[in-house]
C-alpha positions as a Python dict, from the first residue, in 0.01 Angstrom:
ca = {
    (1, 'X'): (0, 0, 0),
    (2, 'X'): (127, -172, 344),
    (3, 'X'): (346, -483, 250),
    (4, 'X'): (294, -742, 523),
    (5, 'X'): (318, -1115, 445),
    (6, 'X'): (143, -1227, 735),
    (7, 'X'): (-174, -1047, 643),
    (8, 'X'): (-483, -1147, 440),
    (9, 'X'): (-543, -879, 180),
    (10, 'X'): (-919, -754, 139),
    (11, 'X'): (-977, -673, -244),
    (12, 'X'): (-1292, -550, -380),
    (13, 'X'): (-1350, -598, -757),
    (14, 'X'): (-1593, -415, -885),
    (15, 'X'): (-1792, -561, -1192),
    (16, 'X'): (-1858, -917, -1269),
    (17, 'X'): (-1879, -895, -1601),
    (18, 'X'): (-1549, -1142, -1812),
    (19, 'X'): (-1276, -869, -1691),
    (20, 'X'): (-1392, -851, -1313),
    (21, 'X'): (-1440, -1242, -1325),
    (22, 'X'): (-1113, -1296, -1449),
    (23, 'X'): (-923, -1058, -1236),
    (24, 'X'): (-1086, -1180, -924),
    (25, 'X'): (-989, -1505, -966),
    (26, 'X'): (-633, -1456, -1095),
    (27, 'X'): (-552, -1255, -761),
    (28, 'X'): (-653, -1516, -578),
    (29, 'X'): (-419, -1794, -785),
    (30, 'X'): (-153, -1587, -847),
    (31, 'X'): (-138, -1512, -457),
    (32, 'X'): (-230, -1877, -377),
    (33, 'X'): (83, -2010, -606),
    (34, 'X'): (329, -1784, -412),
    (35, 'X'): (202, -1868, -35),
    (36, 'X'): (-60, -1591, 9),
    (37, 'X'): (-393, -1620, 36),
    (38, 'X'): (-659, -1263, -35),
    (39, 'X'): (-1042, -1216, 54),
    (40, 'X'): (-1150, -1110, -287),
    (41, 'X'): (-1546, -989, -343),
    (42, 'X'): (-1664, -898, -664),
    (43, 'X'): (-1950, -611, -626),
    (44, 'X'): (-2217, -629, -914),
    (45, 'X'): (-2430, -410, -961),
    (46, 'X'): (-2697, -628, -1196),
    (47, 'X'): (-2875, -941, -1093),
    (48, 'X'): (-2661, -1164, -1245),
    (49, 'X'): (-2282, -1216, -1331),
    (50, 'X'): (-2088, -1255, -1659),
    (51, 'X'): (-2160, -877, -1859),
    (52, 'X'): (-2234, -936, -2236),
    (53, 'X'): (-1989, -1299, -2240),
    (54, 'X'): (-2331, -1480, -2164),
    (55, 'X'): (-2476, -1791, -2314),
    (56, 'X'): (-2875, -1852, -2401),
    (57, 'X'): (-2947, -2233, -2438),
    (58, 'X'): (-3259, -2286, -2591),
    (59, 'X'): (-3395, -2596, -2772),
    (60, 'X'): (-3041, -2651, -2914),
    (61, 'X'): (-2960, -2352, -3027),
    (62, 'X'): (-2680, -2162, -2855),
    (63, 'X'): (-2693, -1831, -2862),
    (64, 'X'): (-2365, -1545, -2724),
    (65, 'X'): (-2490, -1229, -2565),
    (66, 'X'): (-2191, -1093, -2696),
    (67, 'X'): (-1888, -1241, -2846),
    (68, 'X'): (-1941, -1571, -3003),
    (69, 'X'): (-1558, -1648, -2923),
    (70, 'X'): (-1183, -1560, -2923),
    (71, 'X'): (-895, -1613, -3124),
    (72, 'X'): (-650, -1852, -2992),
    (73, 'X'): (-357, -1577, -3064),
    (74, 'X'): (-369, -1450, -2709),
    (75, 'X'): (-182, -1678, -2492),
    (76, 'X'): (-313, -1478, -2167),
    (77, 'X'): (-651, -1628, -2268),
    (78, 'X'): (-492, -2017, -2311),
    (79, 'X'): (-348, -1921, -1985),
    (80, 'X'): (-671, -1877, -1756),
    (81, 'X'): (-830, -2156, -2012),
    (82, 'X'): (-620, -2393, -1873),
    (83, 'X'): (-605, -2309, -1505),
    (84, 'X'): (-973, -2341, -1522),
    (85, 'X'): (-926, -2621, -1663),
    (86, 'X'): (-1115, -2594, -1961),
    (87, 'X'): (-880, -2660, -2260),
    (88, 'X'): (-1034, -2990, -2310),
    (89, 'X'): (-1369, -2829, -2372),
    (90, 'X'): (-1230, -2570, -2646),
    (91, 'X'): (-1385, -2598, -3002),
    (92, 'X'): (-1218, -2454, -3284),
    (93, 'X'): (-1447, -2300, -3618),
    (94, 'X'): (-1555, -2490, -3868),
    (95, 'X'): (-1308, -2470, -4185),
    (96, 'X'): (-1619, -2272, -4342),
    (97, 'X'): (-1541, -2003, -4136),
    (98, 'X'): (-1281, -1901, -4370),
    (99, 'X'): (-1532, -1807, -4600),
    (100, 'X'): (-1625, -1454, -4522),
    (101, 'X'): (-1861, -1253, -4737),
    (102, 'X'): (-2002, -909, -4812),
    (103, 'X'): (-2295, -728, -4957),
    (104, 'X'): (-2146, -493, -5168),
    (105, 'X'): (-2324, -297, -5470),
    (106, 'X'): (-2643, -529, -5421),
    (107, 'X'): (-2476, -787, -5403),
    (108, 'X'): (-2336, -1085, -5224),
    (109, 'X'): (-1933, -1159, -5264),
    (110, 'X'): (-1657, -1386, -5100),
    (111, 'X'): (-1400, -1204, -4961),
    (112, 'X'): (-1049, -1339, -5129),
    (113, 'X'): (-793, -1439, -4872),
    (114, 'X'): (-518, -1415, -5118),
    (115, 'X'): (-351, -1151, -5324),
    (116, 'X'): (-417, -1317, -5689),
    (117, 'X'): (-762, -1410, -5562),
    (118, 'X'): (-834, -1049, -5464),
    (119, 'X'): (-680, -935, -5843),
    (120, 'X'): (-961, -1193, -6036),
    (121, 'X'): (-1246, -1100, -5807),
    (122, 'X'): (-1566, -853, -5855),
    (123, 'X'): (-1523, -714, -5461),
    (124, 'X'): (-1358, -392, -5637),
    (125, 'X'): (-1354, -193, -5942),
    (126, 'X'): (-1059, -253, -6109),
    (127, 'X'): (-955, 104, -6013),
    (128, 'X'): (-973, 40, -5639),
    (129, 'X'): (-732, -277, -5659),
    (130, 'X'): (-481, -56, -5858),
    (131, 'X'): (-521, 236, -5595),
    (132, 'X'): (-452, -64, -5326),
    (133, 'X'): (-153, -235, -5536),
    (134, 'X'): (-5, 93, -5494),
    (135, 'X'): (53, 105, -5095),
    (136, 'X'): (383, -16, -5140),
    (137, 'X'): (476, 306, -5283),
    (138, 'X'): (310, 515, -5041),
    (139, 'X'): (580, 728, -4831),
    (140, 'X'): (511, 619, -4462),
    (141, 'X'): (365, 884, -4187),
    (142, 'X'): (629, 1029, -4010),
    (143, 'X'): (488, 1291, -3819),
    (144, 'X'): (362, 1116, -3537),
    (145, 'X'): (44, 1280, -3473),
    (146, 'X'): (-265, 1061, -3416),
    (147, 'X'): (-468, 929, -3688),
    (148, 'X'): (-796, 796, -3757),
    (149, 'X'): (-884, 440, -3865),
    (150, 'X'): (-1052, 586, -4187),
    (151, 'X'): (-765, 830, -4257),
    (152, 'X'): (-497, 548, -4214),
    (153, 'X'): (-716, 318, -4475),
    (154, 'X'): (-760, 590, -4697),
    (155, 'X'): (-406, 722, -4728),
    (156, 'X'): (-292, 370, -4760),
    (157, 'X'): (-510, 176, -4967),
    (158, 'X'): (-765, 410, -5134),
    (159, 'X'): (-1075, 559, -5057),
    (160, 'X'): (-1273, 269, -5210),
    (161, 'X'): (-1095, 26, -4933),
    (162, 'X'): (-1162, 247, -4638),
    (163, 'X'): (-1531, 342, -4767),
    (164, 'X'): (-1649, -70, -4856),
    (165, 'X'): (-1422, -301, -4694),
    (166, 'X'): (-1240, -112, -4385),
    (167, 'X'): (-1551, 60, -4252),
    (168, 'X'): (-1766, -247, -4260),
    (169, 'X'): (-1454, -472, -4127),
    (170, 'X'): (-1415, -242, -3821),
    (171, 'X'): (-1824, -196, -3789),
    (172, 'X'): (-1856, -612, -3764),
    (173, 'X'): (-1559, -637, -3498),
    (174, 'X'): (-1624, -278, -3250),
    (175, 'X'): (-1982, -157, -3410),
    (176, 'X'): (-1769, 163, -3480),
    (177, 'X'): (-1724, 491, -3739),
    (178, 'X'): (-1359, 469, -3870),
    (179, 'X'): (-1353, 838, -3897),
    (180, 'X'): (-1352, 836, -3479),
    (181, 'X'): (-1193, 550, -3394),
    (182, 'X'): (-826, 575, -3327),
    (183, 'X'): (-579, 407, -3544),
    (184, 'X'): (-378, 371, -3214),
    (185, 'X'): (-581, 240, -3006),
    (186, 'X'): (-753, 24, -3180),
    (187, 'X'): (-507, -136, -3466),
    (188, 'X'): (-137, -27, -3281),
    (189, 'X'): (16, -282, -3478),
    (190, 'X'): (-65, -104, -3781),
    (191, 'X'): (130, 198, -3673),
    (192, 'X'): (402, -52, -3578),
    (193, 'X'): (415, -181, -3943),
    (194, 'X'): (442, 187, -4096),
    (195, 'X'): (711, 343, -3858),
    (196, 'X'): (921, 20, -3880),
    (197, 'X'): (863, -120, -4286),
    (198, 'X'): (739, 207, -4413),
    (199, 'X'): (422, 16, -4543),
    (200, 'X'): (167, -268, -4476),
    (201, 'X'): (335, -500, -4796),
    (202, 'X'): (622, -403, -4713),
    (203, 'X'): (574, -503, -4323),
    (204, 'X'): (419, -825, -4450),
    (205, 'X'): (672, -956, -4719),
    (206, 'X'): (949, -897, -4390),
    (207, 'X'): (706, -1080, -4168),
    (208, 'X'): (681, -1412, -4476),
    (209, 'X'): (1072, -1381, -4512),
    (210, 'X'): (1049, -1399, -4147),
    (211, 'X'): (869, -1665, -4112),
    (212, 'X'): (997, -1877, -4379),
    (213, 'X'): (1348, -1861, -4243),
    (214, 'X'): (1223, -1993, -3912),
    (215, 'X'): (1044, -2213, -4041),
    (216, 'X'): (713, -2057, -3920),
    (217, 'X'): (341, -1943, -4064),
    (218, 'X'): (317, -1587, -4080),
    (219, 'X'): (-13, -1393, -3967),
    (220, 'X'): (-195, -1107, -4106),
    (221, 'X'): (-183, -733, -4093),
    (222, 'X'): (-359, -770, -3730),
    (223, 'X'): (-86, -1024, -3567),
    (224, 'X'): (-13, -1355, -3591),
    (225, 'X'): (-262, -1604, -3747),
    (226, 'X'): (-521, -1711, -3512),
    (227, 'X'): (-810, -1957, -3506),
    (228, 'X'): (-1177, -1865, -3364),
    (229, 'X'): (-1254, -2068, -3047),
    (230, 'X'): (-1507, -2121, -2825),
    (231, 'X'): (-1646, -2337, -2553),
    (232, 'X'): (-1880, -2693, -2617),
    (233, 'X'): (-2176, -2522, -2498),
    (234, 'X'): (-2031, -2151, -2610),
    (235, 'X'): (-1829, -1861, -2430),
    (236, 'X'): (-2089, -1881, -2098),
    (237, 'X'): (-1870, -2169, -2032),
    (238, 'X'): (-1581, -1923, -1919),
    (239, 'X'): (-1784, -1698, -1711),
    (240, 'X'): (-2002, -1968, -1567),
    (241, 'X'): (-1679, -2166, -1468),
    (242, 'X'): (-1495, -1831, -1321),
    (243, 'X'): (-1808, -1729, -1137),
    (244, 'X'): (-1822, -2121, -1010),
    (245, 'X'): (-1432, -2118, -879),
    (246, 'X'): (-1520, -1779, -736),
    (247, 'X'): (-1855, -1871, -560),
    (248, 'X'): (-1993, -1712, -215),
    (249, 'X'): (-1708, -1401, -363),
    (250, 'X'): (-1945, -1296, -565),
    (251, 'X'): (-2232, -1072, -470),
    (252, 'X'): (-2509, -948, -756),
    (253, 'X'): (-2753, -638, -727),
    (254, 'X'): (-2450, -554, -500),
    (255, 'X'): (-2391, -87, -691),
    (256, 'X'): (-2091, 26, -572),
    (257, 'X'): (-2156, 397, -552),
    (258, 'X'): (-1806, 546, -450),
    (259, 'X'): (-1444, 468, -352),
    (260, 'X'): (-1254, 715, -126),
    (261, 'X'): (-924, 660, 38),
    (262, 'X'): (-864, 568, 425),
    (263, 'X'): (-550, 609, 504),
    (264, 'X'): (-363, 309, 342),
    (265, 'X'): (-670, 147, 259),
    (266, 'X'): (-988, 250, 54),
    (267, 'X'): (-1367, 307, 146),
    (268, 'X'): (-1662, 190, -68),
    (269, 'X'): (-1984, 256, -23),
    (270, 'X'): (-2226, -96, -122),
    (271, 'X'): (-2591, -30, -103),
    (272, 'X'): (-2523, 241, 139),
    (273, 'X'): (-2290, 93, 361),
    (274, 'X'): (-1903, 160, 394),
    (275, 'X'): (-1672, -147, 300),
    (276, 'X'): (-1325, -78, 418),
    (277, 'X'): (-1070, -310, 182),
    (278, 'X'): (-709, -286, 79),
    (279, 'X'): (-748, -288, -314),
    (280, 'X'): (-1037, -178, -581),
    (281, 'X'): (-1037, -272, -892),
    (282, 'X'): (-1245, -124, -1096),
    (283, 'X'): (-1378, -393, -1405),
    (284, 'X'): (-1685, -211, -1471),
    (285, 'X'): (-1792, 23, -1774),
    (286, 'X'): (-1602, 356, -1785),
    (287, 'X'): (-1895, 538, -1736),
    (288, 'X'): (-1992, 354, -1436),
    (289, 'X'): (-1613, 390, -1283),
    (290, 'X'): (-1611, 758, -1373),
    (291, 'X'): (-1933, 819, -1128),
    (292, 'X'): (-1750, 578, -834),
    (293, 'X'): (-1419, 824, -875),
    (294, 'X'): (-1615, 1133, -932),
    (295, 'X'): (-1487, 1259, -533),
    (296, 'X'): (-1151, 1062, -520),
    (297, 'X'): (-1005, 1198, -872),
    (298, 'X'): (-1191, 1419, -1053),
    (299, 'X'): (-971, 1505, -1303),
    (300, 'X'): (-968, 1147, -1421),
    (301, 'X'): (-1329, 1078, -1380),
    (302, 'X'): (-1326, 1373, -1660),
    (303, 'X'): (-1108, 1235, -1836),
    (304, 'X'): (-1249, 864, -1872),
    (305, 'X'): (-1632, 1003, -1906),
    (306, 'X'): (-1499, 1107, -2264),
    (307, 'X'): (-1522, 739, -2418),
    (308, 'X'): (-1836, 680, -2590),
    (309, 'X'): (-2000, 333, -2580),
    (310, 'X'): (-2154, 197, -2887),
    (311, 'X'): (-2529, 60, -2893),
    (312, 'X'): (-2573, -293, -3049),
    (313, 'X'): (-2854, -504, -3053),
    (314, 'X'): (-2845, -915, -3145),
    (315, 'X'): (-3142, -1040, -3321),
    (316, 'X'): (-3096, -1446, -3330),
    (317, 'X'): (-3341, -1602, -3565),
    (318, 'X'): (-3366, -2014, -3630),
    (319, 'X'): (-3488, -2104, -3973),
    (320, 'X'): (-3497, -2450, -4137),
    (321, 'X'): (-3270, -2520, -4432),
    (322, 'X'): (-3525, -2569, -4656),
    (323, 'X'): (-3626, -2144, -4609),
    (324, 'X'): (-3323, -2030, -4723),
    (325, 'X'): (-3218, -1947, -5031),
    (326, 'X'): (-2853, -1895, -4973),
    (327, 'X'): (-2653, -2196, -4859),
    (328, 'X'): (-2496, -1964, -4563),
    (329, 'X'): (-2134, -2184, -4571),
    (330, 'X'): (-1918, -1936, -4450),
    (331, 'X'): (-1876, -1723, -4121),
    (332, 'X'): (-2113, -1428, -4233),
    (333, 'X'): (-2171, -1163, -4387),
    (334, 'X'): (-2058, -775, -4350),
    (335, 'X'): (-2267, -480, -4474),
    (336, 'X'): (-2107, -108, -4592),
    (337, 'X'): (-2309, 174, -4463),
    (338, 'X'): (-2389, 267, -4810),
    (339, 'X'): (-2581, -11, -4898),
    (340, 'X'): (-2911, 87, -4726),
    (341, 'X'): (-2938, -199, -4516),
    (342, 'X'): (-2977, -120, -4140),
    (343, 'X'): (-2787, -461, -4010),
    (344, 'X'): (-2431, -431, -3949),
    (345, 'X'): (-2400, -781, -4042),
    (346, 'X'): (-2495, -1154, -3982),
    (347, 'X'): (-2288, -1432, -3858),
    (348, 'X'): (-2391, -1802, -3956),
    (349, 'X'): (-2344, -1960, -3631),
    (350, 'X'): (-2390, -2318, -3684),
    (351, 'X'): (-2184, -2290, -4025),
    (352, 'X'): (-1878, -2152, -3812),
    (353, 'X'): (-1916, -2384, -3496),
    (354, 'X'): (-2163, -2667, -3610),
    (355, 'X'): (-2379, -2789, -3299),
    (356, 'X'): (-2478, -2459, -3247),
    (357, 'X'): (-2837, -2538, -3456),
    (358, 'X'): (-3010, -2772, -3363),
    (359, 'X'): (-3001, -3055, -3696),
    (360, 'X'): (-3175, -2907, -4016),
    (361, 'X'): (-3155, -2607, -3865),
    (362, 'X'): (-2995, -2323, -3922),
    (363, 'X'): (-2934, -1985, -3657),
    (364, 'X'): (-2874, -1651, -3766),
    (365, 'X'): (-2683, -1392, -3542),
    (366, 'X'): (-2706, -1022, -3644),
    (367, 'X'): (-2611, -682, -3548),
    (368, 'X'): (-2807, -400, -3548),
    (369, 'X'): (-2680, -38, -3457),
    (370, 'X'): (-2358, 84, -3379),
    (371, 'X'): (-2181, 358, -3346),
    (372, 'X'): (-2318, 464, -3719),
    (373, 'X'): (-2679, 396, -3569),
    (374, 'X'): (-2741, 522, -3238),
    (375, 'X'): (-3144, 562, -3287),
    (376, 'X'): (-3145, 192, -3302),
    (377, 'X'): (-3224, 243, -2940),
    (378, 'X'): (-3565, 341, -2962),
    (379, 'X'): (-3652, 49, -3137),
    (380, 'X'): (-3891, -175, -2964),
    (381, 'X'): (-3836, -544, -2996),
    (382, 'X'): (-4064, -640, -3266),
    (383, 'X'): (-3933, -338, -3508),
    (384, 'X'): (-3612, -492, -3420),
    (385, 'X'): (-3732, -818, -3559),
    (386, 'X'): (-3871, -718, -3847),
    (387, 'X'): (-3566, -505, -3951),
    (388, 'X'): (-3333, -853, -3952),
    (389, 'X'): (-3612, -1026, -4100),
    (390, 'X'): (-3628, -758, -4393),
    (391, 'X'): (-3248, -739, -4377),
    (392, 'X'): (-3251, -1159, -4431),
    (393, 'X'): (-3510, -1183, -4676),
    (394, 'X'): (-3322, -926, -4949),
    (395, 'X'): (-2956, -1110, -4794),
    (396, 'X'): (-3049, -1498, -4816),
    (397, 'X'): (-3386, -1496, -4965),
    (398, 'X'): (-3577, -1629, -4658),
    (399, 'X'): (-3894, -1702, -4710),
    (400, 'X'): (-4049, -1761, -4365),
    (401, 'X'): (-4092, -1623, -4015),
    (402, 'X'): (-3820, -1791, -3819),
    (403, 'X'): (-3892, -2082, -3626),
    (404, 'X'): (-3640, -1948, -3308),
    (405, 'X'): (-3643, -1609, -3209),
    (406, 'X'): (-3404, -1420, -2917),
    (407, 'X'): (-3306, -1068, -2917),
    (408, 'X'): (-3009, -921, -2660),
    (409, 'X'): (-2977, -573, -2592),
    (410, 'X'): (-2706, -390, -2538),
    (411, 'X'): (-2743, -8, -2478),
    (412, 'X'): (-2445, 61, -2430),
    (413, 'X'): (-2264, -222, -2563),
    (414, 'X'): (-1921, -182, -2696),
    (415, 'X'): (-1679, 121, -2607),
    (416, 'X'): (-1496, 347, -2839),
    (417, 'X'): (-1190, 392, -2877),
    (418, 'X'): (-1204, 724, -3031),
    (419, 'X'): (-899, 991, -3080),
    (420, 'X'): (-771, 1061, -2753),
    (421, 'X'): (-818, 702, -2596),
    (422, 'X'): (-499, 668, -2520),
    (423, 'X'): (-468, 993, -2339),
    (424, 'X'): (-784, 847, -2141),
    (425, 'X'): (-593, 562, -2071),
    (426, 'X'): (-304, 730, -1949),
    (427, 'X'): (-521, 943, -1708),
    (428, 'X'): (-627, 595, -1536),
    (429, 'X'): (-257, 455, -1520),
    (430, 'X'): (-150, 805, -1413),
    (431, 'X'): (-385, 738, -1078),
    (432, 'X'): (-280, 354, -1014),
    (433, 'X'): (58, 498, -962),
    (434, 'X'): (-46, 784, -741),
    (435, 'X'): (-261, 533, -565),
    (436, 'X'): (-125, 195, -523),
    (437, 'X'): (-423, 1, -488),
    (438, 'X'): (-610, 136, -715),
    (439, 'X'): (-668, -10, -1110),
    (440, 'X'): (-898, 15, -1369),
    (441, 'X'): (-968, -326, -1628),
    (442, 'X'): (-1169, -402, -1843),
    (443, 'X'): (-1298, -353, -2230),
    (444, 'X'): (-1326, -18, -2168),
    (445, 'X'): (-940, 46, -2228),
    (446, 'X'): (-692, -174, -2353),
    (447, 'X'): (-917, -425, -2590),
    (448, 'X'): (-1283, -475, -2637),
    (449, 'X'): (-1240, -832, -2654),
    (450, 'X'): (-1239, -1117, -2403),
    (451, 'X'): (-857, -1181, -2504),
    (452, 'X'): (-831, -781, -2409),
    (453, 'X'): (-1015, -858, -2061),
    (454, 'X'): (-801, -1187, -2004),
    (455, 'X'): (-433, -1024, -2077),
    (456, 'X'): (-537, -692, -1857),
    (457, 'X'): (-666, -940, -1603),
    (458, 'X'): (-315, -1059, -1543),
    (459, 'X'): (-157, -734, -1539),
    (460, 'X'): (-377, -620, -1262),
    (461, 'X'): (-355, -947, -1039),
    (462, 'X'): (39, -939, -1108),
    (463, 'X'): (82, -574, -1010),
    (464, 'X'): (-139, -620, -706),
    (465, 'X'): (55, -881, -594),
    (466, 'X'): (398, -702, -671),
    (467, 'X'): (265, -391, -429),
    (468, 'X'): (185, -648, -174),
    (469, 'X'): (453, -861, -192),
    (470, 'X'): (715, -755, -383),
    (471, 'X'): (914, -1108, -330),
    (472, 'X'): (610, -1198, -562),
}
């Protein structure tokens, strides 16, 4: 990449979903704050910006496309929070939200949050919670060989654990099969805790003793503890806001069909015509970057066509109070596979961030499909419907058609990190470094999450800059 401080560097981000958002407008501050200023354009390809972090307003209910919000762990995401300016308009869950349930054996049941709670409850046969009281003597994995989610559970913590709370757990959070997903990818602080404690107790009585010494709280088996959060008017705020700084840079029903190199600089093709810019980031889907790289790097367009993408549907129904039979005080409810119900699970929105319903009220958010369901595809809307309907009448014992009805579709809607993702991943870094210039963002590699998009959003704006500018 040519290193001149007295030129304007032209940057094309492709994608405007969270990630490309993001990025965009971090290149710009993050030259801005050292003297330099960019001409960023973000290409995308739909009609609209913001991807799946969306927000439907509709006669007070507040509906997410896709994730209702984002744990307040990831202080990349606090970051570009507050230089939007936006901390002020942060809302945290409910405290019902730490009441988390799931159908199990035909029946609804609290998840306990603490060891003696877990012993006393009915979540388990008493077998299971013996089989899972025994992971402290379990000799850690040593071999270093990749592993699945499900394998990890099971060798761990019993077959019961990885069959009716791990599978449904993962399902809720990345719609995926824990016998593909890799334990790696997806959980690498779970690998962390074997190869450095030898166990997950083990990891987490260090972590308390830890803590307690420092005079700190100490998290779970996935990090640090971490609150929910989301905007006033829910996570559209962020990509409204980011697409609002970014303005006249952004340019909808704008396909980028391929990216080739021009000496220094790169080529893209928009809408049949040839763009010549410094930088491309590429924010979009895998699938969509592996077609724009198919003639630049073939080997790597291989490479990242291998990770699958996850269909999920959202069925939001309204329903007064007075139709329910369940009292829904809690942040939802997860579903095992073997349970016969088709929804992945339902999340109580106004019970986890109240406001989101309008008063006497109550909105329903749930998940059909899934890497466990792929026909859910060729569903038409009303069978989609009246499968959450069915699903919410044998859950919570409704008793009426709702009142508020929204569906969002997402064919392709989360990626999977399945074994090998991080060989994937290393194809794509494997090419920025061949080809300064060049990087790939987004959910589709380092985290499915918007606290994912946000953290690899600084990386990439960072790195640019360091190419550019090394004084940076």
């Amino acid at each position: 990449m040519p290193v001149d401080q007295q030129s304007t560097p032209r940057i094309a981000v492709i994608g405007g979903g969270v990630a490309g958002l993001a990025t965009a407008y971090l290149l710009r501050e993050i030259g801005r704050a050292a003297g330099h200023e960019s001409s960023v354009t973000v290409f995308e390809a739909g009609d609209t910006f913001g991807g799946s972090t969306r927000t439907d307003r509709n006669g007070g209910f507040i509906c997410e496309w896709g994730p209702n919000g984002f744990l307040d762990n990831e202080p990349a995401t606090l970051d570009l929070v507050n230089r939007l300016g936006l901390a002020d308009r942060l809302i945290k869950a409910n405290d019902n939200a730490s009441h988390r349930f799931i159908y199990y054996s035909g029946k609804m049941r609290e998840l306990p949050t603490k060891p003696p709670a877990f012993l006393k409850s009915d979540i388990l046969p008493f077998s299971a919670k013996l089989r899972i009281a025994m992971e402290f003597f379990v000799p850690a994995k040593r071999n270093g060989t990749e592993e699945t989610v499900y394998n990890f559970g099971r060798r761990r913590l019993g077959k019961d654990f990885a069959d009716y709370l791990l599978d449904p757990m993962v399902s809720g959070i990345f719609a995926g099969n824990t016998r593909e997903l890799s334990l790696p990818a997806v959980f690498p602080k779970m690998v962390e805790m074997e190869s450095e404690y030898g166990g997950l107790f083990r990891a987490l009585i260090a972590k308390q003793k830890e803590a307690k010494r420092i005079g700190k709280k100490a998290g779970g088996p996935a990090g640090a503890s971490a609150i929910l959060s989301t905007f006033r008017t829910g996570m559209g705020e962020l990509t409204e806001t980011l697409a609002n700084r970014l303005h006249s840079a952004i340019q909808v029903s704008s396909p980028v069909s391929s990216v080739e190199r021009d000496g220094k600089s790169f080529r893209i093709r928009v809408n049949g015509s040839a763009v010549v810019v410094d930088a491309v980031v590429l924010a979009c889907p895998s699938y969509a970057a592996a077609e724009i790289i198919d003639a630049l790097a073939p080997n790597v367009s291989q490479a990242i066509r291998g990770i699958g993408f996850a269909p999920v549907d959202v069925v939001c129904h309204g329903h007064p109070s007075a139709d329910l039979g369940h009292p829904l005080n809690g942040f939802g409810v997860l579903i095992p596979r073997s349970e016969g119900i088709r929804s992945l699970g339902c999340l109580w929105c106004d019970s986890i961030f109240p406001g989101q319903a309008p008063e006497g009220l109550r909105l329903l958010r749930t998940m059909i499909g899934g890497a466990h369901d792929p026909a859910v595809v060729e569903l038409s809307e009303q069978e989609l419907e009246s499968t959450a309907h069915a699903d919410h009448q044998r859950l919570f014992q409704v008793n009426r058609q709702p009142v508020f009805r929204r569906i969002f579709r997402h064919p392709k809607g989360i990626a999977q990190y399945t074994l090998g993702h991080l060989n994937r991943v290393a194809a794509t870094e494997t090419l920025e470094n061949e080809l300064p210039g060049l990087f790939f963002t987004g959910a589709s590699y380092r985290g499915v999450s918007v606290n994912g998009c946000a953290k690899d959003a600084f990386r990439v704006a960072r790195r640019f800059w360091e190419q550019w500018s090394p004084k940076i």
